[in-house]
C-alpha positions as CSV (number, residue, x, y, z in Angstrom):
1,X,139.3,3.9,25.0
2,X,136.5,1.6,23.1
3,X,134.4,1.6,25.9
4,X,133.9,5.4,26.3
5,X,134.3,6.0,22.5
6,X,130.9,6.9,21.7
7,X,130.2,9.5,24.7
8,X,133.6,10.6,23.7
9,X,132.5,11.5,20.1
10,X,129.1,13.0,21.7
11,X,130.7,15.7,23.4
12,X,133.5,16.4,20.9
13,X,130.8,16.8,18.4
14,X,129.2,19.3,19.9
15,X,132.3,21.4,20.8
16,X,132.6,20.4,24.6
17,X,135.8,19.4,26.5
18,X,136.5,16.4,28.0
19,X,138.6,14.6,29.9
20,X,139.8,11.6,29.4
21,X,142.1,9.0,31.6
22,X,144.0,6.1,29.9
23,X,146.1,3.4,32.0
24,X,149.2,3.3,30.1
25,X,151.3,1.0,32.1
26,X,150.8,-1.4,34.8
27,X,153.4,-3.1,37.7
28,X,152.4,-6.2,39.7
29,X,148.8,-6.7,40.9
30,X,147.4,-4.0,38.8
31,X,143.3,-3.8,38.5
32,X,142.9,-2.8,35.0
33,X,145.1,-3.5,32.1
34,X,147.3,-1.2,30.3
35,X,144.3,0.7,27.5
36,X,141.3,0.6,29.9
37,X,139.9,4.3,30.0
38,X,137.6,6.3,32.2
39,X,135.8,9.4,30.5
40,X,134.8,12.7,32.4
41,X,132.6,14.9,29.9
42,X,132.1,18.2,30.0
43,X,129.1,18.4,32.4
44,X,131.1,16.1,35.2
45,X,129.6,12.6,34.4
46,X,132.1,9.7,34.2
47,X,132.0,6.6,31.8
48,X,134.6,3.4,32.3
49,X,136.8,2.8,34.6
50,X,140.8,2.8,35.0
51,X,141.0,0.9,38.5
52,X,137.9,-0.6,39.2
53,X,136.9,1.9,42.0
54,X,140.3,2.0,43.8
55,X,141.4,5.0,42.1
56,X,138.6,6.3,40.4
57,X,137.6,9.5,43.2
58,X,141.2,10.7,42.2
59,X,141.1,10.6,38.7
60,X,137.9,12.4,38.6
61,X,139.4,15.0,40.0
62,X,142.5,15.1,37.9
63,X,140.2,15.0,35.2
64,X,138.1,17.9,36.0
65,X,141.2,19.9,36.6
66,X,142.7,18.7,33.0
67,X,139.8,20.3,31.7
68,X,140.0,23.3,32.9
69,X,143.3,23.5,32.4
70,X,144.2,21.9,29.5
71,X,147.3,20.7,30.5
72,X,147.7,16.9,30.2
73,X,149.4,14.8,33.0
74,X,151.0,11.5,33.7
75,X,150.2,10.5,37.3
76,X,151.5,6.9,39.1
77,X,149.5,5.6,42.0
78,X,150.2,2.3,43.5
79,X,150.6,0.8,47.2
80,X,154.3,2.6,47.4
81,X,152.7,5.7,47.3
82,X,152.2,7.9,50.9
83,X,148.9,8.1,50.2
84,X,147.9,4.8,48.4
85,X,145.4,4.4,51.1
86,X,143.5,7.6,50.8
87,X,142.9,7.2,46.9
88,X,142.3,3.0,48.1
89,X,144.7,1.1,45.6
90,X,145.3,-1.4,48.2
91,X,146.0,-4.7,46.1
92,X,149.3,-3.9,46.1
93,X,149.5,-3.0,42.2
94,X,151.0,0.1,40.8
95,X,149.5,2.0,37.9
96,X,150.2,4.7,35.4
97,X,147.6,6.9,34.5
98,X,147.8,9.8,31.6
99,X,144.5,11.8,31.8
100,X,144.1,14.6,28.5
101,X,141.9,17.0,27.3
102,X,139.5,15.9,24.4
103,X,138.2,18.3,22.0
104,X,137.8,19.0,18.8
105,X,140.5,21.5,18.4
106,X,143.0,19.1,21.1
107,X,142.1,15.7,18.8
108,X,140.9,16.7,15.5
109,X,140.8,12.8,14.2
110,X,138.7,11.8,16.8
111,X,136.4,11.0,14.4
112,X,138.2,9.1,12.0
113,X,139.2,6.6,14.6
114,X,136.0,6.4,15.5
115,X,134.7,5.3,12.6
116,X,137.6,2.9,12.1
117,X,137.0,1.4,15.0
118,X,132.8,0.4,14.7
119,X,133.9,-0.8,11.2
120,X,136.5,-2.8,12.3
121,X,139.3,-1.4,11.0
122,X,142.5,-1.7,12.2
123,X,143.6,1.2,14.0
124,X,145.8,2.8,16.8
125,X,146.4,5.3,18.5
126,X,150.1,6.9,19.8
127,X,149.7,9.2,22.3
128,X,153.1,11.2,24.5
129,X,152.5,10.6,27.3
130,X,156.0,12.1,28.7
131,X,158.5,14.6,27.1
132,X,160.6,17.1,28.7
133,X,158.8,19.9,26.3
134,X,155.3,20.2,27.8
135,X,154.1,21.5,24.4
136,X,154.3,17.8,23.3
137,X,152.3,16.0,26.0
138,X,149.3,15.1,24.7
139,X,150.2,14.8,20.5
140,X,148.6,11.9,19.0
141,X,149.5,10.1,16.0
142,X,147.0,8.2,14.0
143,X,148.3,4.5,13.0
144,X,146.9,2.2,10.4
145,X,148.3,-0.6,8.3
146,X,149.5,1.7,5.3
147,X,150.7,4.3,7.6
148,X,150.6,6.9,9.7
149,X,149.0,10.5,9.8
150,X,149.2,13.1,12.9
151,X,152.2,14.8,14.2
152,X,154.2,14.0,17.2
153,X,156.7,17.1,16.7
154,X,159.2,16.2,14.7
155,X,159.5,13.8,11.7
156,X,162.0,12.0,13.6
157,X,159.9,10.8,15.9
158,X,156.6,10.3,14.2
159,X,159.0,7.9,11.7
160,X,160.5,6.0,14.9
161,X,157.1,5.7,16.4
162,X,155.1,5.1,13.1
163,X,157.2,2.0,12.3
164,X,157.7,0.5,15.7
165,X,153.5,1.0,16.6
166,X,152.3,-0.7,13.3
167,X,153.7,-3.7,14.5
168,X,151.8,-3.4,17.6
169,X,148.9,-2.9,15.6
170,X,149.9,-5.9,14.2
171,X,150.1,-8.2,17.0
172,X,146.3,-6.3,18.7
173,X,149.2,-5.2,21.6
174,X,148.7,-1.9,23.8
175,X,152.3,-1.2,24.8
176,X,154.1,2.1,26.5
177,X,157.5,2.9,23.9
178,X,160.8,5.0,25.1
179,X,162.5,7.1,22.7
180,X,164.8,10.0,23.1
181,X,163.5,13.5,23.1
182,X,163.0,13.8,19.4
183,X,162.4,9.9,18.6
184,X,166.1,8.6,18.8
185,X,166.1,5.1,19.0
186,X,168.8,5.1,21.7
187,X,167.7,7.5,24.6
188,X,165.1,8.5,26.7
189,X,162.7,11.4,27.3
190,X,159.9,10.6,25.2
191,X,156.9,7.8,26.6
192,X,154.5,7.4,24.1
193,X,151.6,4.9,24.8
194,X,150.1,3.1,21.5
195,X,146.4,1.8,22.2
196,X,145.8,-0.8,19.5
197,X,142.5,-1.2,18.4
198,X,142.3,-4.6,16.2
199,X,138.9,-6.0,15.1
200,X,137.7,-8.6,17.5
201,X,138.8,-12.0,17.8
202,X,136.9,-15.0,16.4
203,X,135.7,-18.2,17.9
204,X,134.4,-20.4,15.7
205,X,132.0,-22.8,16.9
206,X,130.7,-26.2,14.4
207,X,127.5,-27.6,15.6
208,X,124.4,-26.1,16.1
209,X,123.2,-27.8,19.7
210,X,123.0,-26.5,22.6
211,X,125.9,-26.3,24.3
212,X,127.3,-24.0,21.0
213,X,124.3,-21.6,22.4
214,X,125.6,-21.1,25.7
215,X,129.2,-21.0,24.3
216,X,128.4,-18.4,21.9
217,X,126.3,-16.0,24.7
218,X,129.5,-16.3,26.8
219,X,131.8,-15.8,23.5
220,X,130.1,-12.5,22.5
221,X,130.2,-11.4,26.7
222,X,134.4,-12.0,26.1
223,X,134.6,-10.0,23.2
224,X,134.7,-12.3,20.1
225,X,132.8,-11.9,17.1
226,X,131.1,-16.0,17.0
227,X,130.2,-17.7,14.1
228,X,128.1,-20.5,14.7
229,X,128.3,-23.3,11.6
230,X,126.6,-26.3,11.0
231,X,126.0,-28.4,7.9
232,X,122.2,-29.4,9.1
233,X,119.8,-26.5,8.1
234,X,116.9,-26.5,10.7
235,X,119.4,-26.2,13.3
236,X,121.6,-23.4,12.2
237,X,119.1,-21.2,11.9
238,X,119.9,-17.1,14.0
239,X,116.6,-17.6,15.8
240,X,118.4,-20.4,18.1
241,X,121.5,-18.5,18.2
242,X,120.4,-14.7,18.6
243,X,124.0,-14.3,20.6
244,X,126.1,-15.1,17.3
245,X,126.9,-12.4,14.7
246,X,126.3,-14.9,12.3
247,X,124.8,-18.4,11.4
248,X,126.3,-20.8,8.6
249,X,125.2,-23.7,6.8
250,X,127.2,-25.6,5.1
251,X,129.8,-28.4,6.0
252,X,132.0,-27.3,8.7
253,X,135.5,-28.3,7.1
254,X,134.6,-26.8,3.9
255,X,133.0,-23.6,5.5
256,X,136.6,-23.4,7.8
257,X,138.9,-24.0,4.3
258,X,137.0,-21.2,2.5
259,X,138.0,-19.2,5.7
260,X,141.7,-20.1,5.7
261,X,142.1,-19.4,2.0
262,X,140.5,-16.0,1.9
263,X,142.6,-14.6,5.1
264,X,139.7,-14.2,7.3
265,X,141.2,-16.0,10.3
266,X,144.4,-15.3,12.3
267,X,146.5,-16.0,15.1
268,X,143.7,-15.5,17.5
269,X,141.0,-17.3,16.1
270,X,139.3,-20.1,18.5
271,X,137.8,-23.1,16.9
272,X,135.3,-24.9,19.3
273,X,134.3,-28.5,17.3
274,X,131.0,-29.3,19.3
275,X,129.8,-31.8,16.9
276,X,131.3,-34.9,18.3
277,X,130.8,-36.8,15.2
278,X,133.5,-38.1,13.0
279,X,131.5,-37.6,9.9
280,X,132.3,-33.7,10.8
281,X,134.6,-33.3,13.2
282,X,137.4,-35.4,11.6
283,X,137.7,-33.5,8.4
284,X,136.9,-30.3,10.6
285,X,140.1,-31.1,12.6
286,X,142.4,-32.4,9.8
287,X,141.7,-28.4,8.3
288,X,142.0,-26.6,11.5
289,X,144.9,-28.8,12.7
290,X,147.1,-28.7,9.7
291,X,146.3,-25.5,7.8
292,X,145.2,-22.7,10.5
293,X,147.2,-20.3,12.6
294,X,144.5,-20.9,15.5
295,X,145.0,-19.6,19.3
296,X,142.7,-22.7,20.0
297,X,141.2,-25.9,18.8
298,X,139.2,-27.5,21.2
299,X,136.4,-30.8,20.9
300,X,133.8,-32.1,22.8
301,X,133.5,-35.8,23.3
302,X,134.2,-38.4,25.8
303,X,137.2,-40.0,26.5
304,X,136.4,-42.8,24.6
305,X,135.1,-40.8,21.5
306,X,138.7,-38.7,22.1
307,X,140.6,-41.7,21.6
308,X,138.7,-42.8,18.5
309,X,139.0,-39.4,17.1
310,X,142.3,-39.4,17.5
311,X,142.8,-43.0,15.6
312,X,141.0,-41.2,13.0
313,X,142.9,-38.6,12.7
314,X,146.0,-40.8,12.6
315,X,145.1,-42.4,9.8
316,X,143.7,-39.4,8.0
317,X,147.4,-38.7,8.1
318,X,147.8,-36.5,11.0
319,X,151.2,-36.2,12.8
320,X,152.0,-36.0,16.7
321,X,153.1,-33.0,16.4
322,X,149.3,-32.1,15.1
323,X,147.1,-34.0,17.3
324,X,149.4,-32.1,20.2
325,X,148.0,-28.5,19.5
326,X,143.9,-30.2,19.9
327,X,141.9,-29.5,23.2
328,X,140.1,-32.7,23.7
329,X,137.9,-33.3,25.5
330,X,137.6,-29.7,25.3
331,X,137.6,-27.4,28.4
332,X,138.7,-27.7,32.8
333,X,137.6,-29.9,34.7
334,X,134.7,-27.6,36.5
335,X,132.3,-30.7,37.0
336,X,130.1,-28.8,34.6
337,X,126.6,-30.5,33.6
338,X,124.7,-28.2,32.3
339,X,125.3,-26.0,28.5
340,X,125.7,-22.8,30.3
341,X,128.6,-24.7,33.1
342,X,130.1,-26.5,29.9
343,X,130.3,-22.9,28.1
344,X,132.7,-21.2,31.1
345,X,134.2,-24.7,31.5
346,X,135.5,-23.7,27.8
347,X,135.8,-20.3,28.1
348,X,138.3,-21.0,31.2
349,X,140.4,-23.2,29.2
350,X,140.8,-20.7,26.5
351,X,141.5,-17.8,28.7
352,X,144.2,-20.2,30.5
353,X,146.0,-21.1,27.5
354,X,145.9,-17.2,25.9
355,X,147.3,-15.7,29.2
356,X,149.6,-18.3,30.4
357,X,147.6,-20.0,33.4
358,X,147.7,-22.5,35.1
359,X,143.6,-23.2,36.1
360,X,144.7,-24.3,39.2
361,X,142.9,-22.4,42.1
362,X,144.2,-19.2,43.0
363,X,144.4,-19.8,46.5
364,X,146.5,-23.0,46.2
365,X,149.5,-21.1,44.5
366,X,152.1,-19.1,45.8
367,X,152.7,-16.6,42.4
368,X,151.5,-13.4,41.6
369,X,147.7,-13.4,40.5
370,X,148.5,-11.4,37.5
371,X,150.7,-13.4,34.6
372,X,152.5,-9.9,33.5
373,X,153.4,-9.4,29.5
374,X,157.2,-11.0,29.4
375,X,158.4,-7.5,28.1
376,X,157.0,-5.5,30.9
377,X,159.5,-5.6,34.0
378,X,158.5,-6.6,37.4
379,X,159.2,-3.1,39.1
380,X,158.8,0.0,37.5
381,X,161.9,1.9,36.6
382,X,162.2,5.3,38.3
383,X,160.1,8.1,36.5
């Protein structure tokens, strides 16, 4: 929903209908991940997409219908379907897809979570999805850290689904939940999908050269909020890294301890040492190695300059089982030369080790394209 957000809130402001299509669970070789959105205003334009153009003619058309309507549905298409060639979902993937109306009167927070999620606020959003009383499809309840606000139809179930998607929030995880009809743990009935909005992930990136320029452009393109730090003061300066939301000095293991202690990293923060210079990057890495809950840690060097970091860091202290969790030399093996090659040859690694690949080509392996979320089953059950 974050990429059609602010059209969204146009047209609800001024009292239209819209209609809006959210995939809420995926199967195999799906296109778009489970939370991707496409918006069809009021006037008939469409924003975002749910399939990247396999599916897109026949959601448009469900939309428009949902909006004259007003009748939310949950629709599956996927290469088992009869006609899974006439709406083009070809890749063999299967998809669910709950389009709803969008008004003022349908989705009276709209803009509360709007304005939680430009300011970063954790926020998410449980919608039903399924529920054998049509008056429920549709019901949203409104999920921060303290709590929840909204009404899902029963206290029952806004309870059950109030505790279980604040972990969600938690973790940043979009996730479909099953629930008996009014919220009983054990049963089924009621689907409610819970689209998390967390604030963006960091990547951290110590030395201003540039190589940490193209990293950060290709940071921001990925979603991360970048913060570019270096201890030298005519380079870190925002003019030679417009692409970073912001520019530090200061010395970089100091600047990342500060960090750790105030609780403004977390389990998905990526730390990219660039300096390749032990005067920085070895009490850099004896911080991020030891004291953060990093996704990443990656450094740039040479083999040799590796190996003497790693003595380094030995006698600094360091254990094994530390120096295990560093990236070093950072990034694949793309035979990148230039900063802007060196940047994706980063980025690859980090997308590899977040979703479980194996940066091997595709066509040399024999497994599904897609690594699928370990909680999500390879077929879907019967709906």
């Amino acid at each position: 929903m974050r990429e059609v957000l602010n059209p969204m809130l146009t047209g609800w402001q001024a009292g239209g209908v819209a209609g809006l299509a959210t995939v809420v669970r995926t199967f195999q070789s799906a296109p778009r991940p489970a939370g991707a959105s496409m918006l069809v205003t009021a006037g008939g334009e469409v924003v975002g997409s749910v399939s990247g153009g396999c599916v897109e003619g026949a959601v448009y058309d469900l939309a428009r219908q949902v909006i004259e309507d007003g009748r939310a549905v949950l629709v599956r298409y996927g290469i088992s379907d009869d006609d899974a060639f006439s709406v083009g979902l070809t890749c063999g993937g299967i998809l669910d897809v709950f389009v709803e109306p969008v008004s003022q009167a349908i989705f009276p927070e709209l803009a509360a979570v709007e304005q939680d999620i430009n300011g970063s606020v954790p926020v998410g959003v449980a919608t039903v999805i399924e529920h054998p009383d049509p008056s429920r499809l549709g019901r949203h309840l409104i999920i921060r850290p303290p709590g929840f606000a909204g009404d899902l139809g029963s206290e029952r179930a806004n309870r059950a689904v109030g505790d279980d998607a604040r972990g969600l929030l938690a973790a940043g995880r979009n996730s479909t939940l099953i629930y008996g009809p009014d919220g009983e743990r054990r049963g089924e009935g009621m689907r409610v999908f819970v689209n998390s909005f967390a604030p963006r992930p960091r990547m951290l990136v110590f030395g201003a050269i540039d190589f940490a320029a193209a990293l950060a452009k290709l940071a921001s393109f990925l979603g991360y909020r970048v913060t570019v730090c270096d201890a030298r003061e005519v380079f870190a300066t925002p003019a030679r890294f417009p692409s970073a939301d912001e520019v530090v000095v200061g010395w970089p293991h100091r600047y990342l301890a500060e960090q750790v202690r105030a609780g403004l990293v977390d389990e998905r923060t990526v730390v990219c040492v660039l300096t390749h210079d032990p005067k920085f990057d070895v009490p850099l890495l004896e911080v991020a190695l030891t004291c953060g809950p990093f996704a990443y840690i990656g450094a740039m060097g040479s083999r040799r300059t590796h190996q003497d970091r790693l003595a380094r860091l030995r006698e600094a202290g360091l254990a094994d089982a530390d120096l295990a969790r560093l990236h070093s030399p950072i990034g694949l093996d793309l035979g990148s030369r230039t900063p802007e090659e060196t940047a994706v040859s980063i980025a690859a690694e980090i997308i590899s080790k977040q979703w479980g690949g194996s940066g091997e080509p595709l066509g040399s392996l024999a497994d599904r394209i897609h690594h699928d979320d370990p909680d999500e089953p390879d077929e879907p059950a019967a709906v």
